[in-house]
C-alpha positions in Angstrom: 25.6 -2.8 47.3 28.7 -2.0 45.5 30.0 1.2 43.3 30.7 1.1 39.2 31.5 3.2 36.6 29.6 3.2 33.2 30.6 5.3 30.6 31.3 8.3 33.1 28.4 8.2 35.5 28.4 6.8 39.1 25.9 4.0 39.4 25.2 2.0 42.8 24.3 -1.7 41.8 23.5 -5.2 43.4 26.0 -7.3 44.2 26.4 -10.7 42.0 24.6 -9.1 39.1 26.2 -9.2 35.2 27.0 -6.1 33.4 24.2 -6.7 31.0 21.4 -7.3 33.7 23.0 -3.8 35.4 22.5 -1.7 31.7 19.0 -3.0 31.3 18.2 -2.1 34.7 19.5 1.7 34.1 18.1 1.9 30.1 21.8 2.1 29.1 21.5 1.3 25.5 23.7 -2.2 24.7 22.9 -4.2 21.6 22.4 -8.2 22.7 20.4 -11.3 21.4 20.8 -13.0 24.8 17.7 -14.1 26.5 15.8 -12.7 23.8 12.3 -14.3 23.5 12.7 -14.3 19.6 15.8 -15.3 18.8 16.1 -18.5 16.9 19.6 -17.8 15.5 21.7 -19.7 18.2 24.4 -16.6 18.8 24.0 -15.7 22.7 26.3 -12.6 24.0 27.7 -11.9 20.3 27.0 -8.4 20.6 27.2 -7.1 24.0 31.0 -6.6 24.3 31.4 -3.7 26.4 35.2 -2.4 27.3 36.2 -3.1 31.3 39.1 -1.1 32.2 42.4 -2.9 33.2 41.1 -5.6 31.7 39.7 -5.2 28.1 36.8 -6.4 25.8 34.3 -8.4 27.6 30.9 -10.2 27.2 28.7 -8.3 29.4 26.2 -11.1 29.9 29.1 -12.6 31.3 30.8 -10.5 33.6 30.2 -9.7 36.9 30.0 -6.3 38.5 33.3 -6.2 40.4 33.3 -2.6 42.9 35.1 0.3 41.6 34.7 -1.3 38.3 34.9 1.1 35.5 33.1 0.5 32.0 32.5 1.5 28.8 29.7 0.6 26.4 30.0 2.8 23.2 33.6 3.3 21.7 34.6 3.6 17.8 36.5 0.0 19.0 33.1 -1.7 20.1 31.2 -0.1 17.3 33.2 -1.8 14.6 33.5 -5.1 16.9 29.4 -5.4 16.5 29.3 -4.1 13.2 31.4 -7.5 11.8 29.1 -9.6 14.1 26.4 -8.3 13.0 27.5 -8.6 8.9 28.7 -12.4 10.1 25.6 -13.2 11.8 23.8 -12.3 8.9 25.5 -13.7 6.2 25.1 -17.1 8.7 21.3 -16.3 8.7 19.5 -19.2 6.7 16.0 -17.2 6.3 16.1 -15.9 2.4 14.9 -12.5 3.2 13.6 -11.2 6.4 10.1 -9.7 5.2 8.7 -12.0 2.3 9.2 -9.9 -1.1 5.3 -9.6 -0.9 5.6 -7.5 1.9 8.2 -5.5 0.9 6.2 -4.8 -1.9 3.4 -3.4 -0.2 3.5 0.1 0.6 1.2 -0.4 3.5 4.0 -3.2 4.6 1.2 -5.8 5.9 2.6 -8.6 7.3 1.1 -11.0 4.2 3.2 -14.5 5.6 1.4 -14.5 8.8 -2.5 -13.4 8.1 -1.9 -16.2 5.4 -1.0 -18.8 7.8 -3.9 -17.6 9.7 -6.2 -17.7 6.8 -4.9 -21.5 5.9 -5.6 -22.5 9.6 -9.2 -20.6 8.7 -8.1 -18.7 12.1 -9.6 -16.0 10.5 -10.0 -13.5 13.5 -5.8 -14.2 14.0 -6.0 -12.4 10.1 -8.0 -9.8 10.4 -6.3 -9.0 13.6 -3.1 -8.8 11.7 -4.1 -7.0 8.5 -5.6 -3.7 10.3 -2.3 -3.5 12.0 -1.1 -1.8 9.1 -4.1 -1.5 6.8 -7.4 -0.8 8.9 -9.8 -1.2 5.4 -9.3 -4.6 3.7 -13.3 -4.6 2.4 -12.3 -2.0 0.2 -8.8 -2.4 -0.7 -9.2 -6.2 -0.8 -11.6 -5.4 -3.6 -9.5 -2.3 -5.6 -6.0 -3.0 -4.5 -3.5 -3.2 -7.6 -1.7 -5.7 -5.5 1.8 -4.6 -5.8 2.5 -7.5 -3.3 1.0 -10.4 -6.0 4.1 -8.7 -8.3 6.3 -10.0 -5.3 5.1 -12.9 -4.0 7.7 -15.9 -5.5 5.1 -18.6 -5.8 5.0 -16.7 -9.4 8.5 -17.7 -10.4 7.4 -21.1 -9.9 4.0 -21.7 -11.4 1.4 -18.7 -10.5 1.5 -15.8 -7.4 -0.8 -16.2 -4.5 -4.3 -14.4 -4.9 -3.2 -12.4 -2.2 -5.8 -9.9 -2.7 -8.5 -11.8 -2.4 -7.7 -13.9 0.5 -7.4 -10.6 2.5 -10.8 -9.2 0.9 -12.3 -12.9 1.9 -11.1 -12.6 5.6 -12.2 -8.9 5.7 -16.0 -10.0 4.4 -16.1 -13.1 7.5 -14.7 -10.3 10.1 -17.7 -8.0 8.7 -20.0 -10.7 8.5 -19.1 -12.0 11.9 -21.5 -11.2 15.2 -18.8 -8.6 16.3 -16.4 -7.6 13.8 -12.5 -7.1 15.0 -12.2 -3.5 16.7 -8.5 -3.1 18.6 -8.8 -1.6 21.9 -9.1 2.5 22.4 -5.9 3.6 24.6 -6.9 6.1 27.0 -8.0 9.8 26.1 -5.0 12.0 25.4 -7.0 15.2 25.8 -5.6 16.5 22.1 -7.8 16.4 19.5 -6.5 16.0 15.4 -8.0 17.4 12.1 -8.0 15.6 9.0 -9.1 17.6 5.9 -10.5 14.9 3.6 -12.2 11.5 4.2 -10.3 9.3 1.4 -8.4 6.1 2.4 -5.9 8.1 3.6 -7.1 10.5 5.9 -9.8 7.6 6.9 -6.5 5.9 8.2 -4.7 8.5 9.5 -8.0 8.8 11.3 -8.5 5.6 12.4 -5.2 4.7 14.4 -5.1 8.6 15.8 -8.4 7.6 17.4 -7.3 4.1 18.3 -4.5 6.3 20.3 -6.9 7.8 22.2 -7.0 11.4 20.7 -10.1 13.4 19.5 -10.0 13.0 16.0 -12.5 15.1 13.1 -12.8 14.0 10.0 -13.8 17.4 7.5 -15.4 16.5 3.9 -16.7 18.4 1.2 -19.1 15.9 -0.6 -22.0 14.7 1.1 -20.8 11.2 1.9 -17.2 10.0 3.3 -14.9 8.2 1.4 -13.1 10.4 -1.5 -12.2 8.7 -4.6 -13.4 5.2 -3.0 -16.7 6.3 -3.2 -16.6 9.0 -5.8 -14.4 7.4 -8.4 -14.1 3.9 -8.0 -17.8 2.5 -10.1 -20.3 0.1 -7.8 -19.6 -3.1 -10.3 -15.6 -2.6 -8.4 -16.4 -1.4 -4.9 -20.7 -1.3 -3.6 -21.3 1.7 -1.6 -23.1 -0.7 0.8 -19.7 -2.3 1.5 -17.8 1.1 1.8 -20.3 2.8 4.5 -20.1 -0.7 6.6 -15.9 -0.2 6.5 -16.0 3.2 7.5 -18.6 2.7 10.3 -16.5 0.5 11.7 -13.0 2.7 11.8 -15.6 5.1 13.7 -16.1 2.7 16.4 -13.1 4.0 18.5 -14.4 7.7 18.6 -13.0 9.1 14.9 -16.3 11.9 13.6 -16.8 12.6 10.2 -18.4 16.3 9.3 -19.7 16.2 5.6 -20.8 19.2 3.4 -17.6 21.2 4.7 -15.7 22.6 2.3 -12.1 23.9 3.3 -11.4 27.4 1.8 -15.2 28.3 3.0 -16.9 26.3 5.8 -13.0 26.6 7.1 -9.9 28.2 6.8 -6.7 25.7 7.3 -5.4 28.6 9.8 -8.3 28.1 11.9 -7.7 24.6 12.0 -4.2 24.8 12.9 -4.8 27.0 15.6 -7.9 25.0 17.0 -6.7 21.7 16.9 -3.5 20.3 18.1 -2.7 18.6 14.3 -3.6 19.2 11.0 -3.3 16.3 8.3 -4.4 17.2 5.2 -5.5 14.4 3.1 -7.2 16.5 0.4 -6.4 13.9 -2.5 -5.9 14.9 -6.5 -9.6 15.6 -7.4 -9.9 17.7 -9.7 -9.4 16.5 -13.3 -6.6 18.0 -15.5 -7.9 19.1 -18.7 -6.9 18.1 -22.3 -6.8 21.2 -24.3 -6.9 20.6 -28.1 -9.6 22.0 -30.5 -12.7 21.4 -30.2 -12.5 19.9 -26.9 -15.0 22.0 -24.8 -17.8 21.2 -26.9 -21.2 19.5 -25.4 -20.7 16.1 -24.7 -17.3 16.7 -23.8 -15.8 15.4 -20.0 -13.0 15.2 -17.8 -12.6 11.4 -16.6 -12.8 12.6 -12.8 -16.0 14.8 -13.6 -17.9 12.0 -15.5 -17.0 9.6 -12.8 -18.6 11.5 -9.8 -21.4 12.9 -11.8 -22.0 9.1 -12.8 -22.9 8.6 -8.8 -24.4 12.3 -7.6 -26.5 14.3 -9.8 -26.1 12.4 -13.0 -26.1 15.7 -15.3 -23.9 14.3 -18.0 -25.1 12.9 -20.8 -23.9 9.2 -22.1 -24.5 9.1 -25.6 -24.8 6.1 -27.7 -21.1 6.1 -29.0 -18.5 7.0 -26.4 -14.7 7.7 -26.5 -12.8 7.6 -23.7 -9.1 9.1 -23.8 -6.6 7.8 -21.8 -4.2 4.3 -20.5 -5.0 4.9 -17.2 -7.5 3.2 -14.4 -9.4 6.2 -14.7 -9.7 5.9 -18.3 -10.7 2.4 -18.4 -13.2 2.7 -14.9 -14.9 5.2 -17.5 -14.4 3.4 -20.2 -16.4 0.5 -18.3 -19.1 2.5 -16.6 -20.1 4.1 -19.9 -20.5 0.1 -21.6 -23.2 -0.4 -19.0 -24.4 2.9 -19.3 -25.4 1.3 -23.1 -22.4 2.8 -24.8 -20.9 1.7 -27.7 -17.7 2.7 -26.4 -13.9 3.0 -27.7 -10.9 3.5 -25.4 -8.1 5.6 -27.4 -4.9 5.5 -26.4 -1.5 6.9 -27.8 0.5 4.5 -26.9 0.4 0.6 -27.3 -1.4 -1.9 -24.7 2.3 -2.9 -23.0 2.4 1.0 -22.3 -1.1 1.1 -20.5 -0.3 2.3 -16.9 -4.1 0.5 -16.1 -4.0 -2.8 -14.1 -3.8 -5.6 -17.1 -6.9 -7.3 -15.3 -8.7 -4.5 -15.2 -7.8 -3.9 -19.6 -8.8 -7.4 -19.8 -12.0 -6.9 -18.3 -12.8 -3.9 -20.3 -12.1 -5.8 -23.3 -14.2 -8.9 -22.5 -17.6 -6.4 -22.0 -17.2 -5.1 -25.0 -14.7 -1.5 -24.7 -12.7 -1.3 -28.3 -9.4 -0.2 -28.4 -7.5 2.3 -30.6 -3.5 2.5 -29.9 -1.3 4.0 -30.9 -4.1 7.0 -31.9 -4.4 10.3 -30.4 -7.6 12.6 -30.9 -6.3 16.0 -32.2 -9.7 17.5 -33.3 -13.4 17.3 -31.6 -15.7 18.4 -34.7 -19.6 19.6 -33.6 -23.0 19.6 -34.8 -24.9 22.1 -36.2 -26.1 22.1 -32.3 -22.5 22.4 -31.0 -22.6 18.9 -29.7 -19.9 17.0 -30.6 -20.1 14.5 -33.4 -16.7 13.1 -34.9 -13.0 12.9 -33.4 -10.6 13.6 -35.8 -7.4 11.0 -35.0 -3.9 11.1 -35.3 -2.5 7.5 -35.8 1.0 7.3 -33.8 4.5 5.1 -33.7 6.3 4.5 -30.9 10.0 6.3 -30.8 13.1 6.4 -27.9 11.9 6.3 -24.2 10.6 9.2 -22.5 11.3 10.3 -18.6 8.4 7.0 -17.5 10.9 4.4 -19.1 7.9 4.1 -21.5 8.3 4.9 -25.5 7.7 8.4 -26.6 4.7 8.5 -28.8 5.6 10.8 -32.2 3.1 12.0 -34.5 2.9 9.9 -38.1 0.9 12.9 -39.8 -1.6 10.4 -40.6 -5.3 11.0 -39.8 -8.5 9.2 -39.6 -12.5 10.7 -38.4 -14.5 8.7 -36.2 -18.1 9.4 -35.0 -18.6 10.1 -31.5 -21.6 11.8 -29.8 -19.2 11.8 -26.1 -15.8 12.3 -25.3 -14.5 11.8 -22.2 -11.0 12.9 -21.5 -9.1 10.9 -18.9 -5.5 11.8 -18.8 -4.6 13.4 -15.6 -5.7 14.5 -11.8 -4.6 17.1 -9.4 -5.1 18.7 -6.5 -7.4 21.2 -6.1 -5.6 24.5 -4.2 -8.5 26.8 -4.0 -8.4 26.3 -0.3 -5.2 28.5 0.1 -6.7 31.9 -2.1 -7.1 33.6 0.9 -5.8 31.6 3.7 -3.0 33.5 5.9 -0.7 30.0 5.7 1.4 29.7 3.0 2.5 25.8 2.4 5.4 24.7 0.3 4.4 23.3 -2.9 5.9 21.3 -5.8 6.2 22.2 -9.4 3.1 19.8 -9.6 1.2 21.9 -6.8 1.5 18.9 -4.7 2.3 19.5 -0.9 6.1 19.5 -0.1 6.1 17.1 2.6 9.0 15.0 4.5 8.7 11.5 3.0 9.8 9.7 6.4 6.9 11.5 8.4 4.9 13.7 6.2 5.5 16.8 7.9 5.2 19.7 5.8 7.7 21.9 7.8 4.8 24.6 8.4 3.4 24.8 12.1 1.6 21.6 13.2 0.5 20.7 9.4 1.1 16.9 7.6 0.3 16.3 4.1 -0.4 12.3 2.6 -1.8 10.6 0.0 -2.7 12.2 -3.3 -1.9 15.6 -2.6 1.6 14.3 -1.4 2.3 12.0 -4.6 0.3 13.1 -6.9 -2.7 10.8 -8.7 -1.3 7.2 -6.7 -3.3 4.3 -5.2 -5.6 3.8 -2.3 -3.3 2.0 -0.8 -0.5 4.4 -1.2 -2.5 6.7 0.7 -3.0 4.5 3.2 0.5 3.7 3.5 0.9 7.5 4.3 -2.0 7.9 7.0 -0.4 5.5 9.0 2.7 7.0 8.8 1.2 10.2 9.2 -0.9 9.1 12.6 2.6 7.5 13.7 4.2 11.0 13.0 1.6 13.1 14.7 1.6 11.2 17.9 5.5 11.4 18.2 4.8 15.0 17.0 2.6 15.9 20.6 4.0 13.5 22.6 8.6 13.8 22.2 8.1 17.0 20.2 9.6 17.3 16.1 13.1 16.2 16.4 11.7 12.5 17.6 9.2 12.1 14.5 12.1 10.7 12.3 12.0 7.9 13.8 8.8 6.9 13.0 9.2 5.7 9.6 12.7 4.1 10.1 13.9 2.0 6.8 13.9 -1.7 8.1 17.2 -3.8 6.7 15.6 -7.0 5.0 18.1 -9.6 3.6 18.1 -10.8 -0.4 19.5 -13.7 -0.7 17.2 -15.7 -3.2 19.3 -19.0 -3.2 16.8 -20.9 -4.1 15.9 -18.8 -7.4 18.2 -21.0 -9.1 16.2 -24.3 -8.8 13.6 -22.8 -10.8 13.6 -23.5 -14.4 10.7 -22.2 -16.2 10.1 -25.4 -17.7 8.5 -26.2 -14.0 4.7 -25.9 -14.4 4.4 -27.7 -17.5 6.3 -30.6 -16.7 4.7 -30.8 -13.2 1.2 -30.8 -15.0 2.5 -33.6 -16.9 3.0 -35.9 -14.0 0.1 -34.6 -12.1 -2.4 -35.9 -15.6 -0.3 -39.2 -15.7 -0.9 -39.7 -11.8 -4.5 -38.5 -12.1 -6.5 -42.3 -11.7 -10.3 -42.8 -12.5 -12.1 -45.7 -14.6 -13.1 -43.1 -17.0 -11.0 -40.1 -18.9 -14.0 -37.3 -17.6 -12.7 -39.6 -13.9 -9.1 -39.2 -14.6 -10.0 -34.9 -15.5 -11.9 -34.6 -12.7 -9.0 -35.9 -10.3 -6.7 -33.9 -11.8 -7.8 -31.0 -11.7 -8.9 -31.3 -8.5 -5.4 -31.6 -7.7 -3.8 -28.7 -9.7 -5.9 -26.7 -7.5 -3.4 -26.8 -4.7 -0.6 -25.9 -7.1 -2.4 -23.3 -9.3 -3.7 -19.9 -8.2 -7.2 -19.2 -7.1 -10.1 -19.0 -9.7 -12.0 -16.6 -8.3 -15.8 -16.4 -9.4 -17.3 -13.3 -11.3 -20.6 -12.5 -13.1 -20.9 -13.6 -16.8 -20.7 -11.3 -18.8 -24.2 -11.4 -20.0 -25.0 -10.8 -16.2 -23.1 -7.8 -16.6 -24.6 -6.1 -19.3 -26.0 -3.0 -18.2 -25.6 -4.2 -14.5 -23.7 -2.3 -12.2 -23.1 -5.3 -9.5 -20.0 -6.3 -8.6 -18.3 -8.4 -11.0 -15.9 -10.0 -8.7 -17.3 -12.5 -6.3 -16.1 -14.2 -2.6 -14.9 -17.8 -2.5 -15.4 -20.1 -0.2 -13.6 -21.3 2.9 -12.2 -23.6 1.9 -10.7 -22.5 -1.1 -9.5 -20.2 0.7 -7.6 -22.3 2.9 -5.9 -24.6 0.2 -4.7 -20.9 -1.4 -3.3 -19.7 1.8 -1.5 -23.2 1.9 0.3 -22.1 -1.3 2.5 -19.5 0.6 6.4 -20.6 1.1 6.7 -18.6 3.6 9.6 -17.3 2.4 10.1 -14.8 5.0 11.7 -15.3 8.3 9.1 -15.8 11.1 10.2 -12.9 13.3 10.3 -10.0 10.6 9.1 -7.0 12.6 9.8 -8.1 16.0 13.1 -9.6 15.5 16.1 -8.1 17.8 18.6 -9.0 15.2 16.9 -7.1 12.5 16.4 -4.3 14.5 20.3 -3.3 15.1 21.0 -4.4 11.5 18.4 -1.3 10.6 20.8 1.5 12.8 23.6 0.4 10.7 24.4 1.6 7.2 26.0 -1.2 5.5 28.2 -0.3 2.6 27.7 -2.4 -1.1 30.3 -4.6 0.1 29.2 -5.2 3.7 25.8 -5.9 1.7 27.3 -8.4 -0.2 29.2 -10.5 2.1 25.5 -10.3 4.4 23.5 -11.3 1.4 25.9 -14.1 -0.3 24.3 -17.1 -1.9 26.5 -20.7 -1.0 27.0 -22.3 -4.4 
């Protein structure tokens, strides 16, 4: 045995052992690539200089423990020494980015690349394994996902994006269909037990992985059934209940209850949960719908999008008359819009803006359009006139131009003073959502709120600053996505854990921002000319002894260049139906989609050494641009 020095404290160490085995051994914190199971990059002992005194810099995977040896591992010296290394070997690094942009894009961050590899190997338990590592409901989100990460994915700057969200929704309906469906294994009991005020996707997931962790988790909803807006708002011909209830069984498996019919504010107080449980994550979502005041507007017939939308699937006390307007450019408005065509409605979507400005998924305005919902833009409803019953009969309309930008980067609508009358017999208003804060009337707790009485939360870990209370999801952001929410209950579960287990200073670290290189070198081989002159080859290549031969050939083989068709109902099969409109594909298909990925992201992402010091480092605009450089 022999006697060193590191960084100030006395250490007794094997002889003939390196200065980097020695730091590992005693959890002295030393950047290094060497011996690392995932590094590819070729650069051994580039950044484990450590400072030997008498001597100077060394490699400490090199260097052998002398006795009475005296180092140092941290100086400003060393600090600056690693930070170059680290900007040289990524600017030497010849992965384009280190997450594909389509995971980037994803708020829930699934690792896309690799359950796609797994999906075009139709290794399909691999996927699903993969997917609830970060996003524990794919039946439902695979179906009502906006797909932020199709906006990503590069395959569109070249001919057509992946149908990512399908091929997850696909793997998710094999896993559910399978003889045991995927279920991660339960770490021990913790002997703490978590409330979660509201069973959306977001407390459902906050949920899920808390009970995963091995803590006592209770779920605490006010409607009669589990699963917030997913059930309540999102109609049957998107997202069947059936489907639903089998997802949220399943999170359930690992110990996570669910008590319905309890209504926070009166069934219980939010102090009572705080003090009885040892976490409170309140997930209560944007629920209640924001009226539209202008005259006329709380006549009979007259809704709230949110209202009509729930009523639609509970007690069914509105009335659909024969010629519906629906009010509104968002998802809600057009969900509406589309529930009250099959409902038998002759039905017209008015909006103030034009269609570019509709903040609804384009596929889902398409959809409306081709079952029959009518549009009026630029139009905005400025009088409901009734009946001699005081139902409402006609919608007096303001017709609208488009002027400068407004704080959304979209155009301002201004009035033209120009007017037209329409008859309606229902109007359903569907502009806005909020949360509802009845709960805190007469609750002792008093939590921080925004100027849109959302919670005031940290963004890294959802904390809320107020005892042992976290906030996600809608009443976090404000009216956002399912996935969104989910995106926060992870974070939230990760946040919680480090919460009771290395107390609030250690929670930070839970949502760390991960560096990602952008170098897109390859964006300049694309010419958007590409498609149609490789469809031009491909028809001249297609052979057969007949031309219905030759179309059959061909496009047999655009299929493995063009995106996914993806079966749906006709539309006559539609009419007045409320089954779902989207259908599954088949496995193969499936497969020779999945094949379309480039894998444009480097094959470690999340468990790569390399990327992980890059992340502790703030790199300045110029440090990012000699890292991210593009070789002519």
């Amino acid at each position: 045995m022999i006697t060193i020095t590191i960084n100030g404290k006395l250490l007794e160490v094997e002889d003939n052992q390196t200065l980097l085995s020695i730091v590992r051994q005693h959890h002295i914190p030393l950047p290094s690539l060497c011996d690392s199971d995932n590094d590819s990059h070729g650069h051994s002992c580039e950044l484990c200089d450590i400072e030997v005194a008498g001597i100077g810099i060394k490699k400490a995977c090199q260097t052998t423990a002398v006795d009475g040896m005296t180092v140092m591992t941290e100086s400003e010296r060393l600090s600056q020494r690693r930070r170059n290394t680290l900007i040289r070997l990524l600017s030497e690094h010849k992965t384009e980015f280190c997450e594909p942009p389509c995971q980037t894009a994803c708020p829930a961050k699934v690792d896309i690349q690799s359950y796609l590899a797994h999906i075009a190997n139709n290794d399909h338990r691999k996927a699903i394994e993969v997917i609830k590592q970060a996003l524990p409901m794919p039946l439902s989100i695979g179906r009502v996902c906006p797909a932020f990460c199709e906006a990503g994915c590069r395959r569109g700057l070249i001919d057509e994006p992946l149908a990512i969200r399908q091929l997850k929704r696909h793997t998710a309906d094999i896993d559910m269909a399978a003889f045991e469906s995927y279920v991660p294994e339960k770490a021990p009991d913790t002997g703490k037990s978590i409330a979660i005020v509201g069973s959306g996707p977001g407390g459902l997931t906050c949920g899920y992985y808390l009970s995963n962790k091995g803590y006592d988790v209770t779920v605490f909803e006010s409607m009669p059934l589990a699963g917030g807006w997913l059930r309540y708002g999102i109609p049957e011909y998107r997202l069947p209940k059936a489907i639903l209830d089998k997802e949220i069984d399943l999170m359930c498996r690992n110990g996570m209850a669910i008590q319905t019919n309890c209504t926070l504010g009166s069934d219980i107080t939010l102090t009572a949960l705080s003090e009885q449980y040892d976490a409170v994550c309140m997930a209560v979502g944007a629920s209640k719908a924001v009226a539209m005041n202008y005259t006329g507007s709380e006549l009979k017939g007259c809704y709230l999008g949110v209202d009509y939308l729930k009523d639609f699937v509970t007690d069914r006390h509105f009335t659909t008359g024969k010629k519906v307007a629906v009010i509104g450019g968002g998802n809600t408005a057009i969900d509406c819009a589309r529930t009250a065509v099959r409902a038998g409605a002759d039905t017209t979507l008015i909006y103030r803006r034009t269609r570019t400005e509709m903040p609804a998924e384009a596929y889902e305005i398409d959809e409306a359009e081709k079952e029959g919902v009518k549009f009026h833009f630029l139009t905005n409803p400025v009088e409901n006139i009734a009946n001699e019953d005081g139902w409402v009969s006609e919608v007096k309309m303001e017709i609208m131009k488009l002027g400068k930008p407004d704080s959304s980067g979209r155009s301002r609508p201004e009035p033209t003073g120009e007017y037209f009358t329409e008859e309606y017999d229902t109007v359903i208003a569907a502009v806005s959502q909020a949360p509802d804060l009845n709960f805190l009337e007469d609750d002792g707790i008093q939590l921080a709120l925004t100027r849109w009485n959302t919670i005031d939360c940290n963004e890294a870990n959802m904390y809320s600053g107020i005892d042992n209370i976290f906030g996600i999801g809608d009443f976090r952001r404000g009216p956002a996505t399912a996935i969104e929410a989910i995106a926060d209950g992870k974070t939230a579960a990760e946040a919680i854990d480090a919460f009771l287990n290395q107390g609030l200073a250690n929670m930070a670290t839970t949502s760390q921002n991960a560096f990602t290189l952008n170098k897109d070198s390859k964006q300049k081989y694309i010419h958007s000319t590409h498609l149609t002159d490789v469809t031009k080859v491909m028809r001249a290549l297609a052979k057969g002894q007949t031309e219905q031969q030759q179309e059959v050939r061909f496009s047999d083989a655009m299929t493995h260049i063009l995106r996914l068709s993806v079966p749906e109902l006709t539309l006559e099969q539609r009419d007045k139906s409320f089954d779902e409109v989207e259908k599954g594909v088949t496995q193969q298909a499936a497969s020779i989609e999945a094949q379309r990925c480039m894998a444009c992201g480097c094959e470690h992402r999340n468990q790569c050494a390399l990327r992980d010091y890059a992340s502790q480092c703030d790199f300045t605009e110029s440090e990012l641009i000699k890292i991210n450089r593009v070789e002519a």
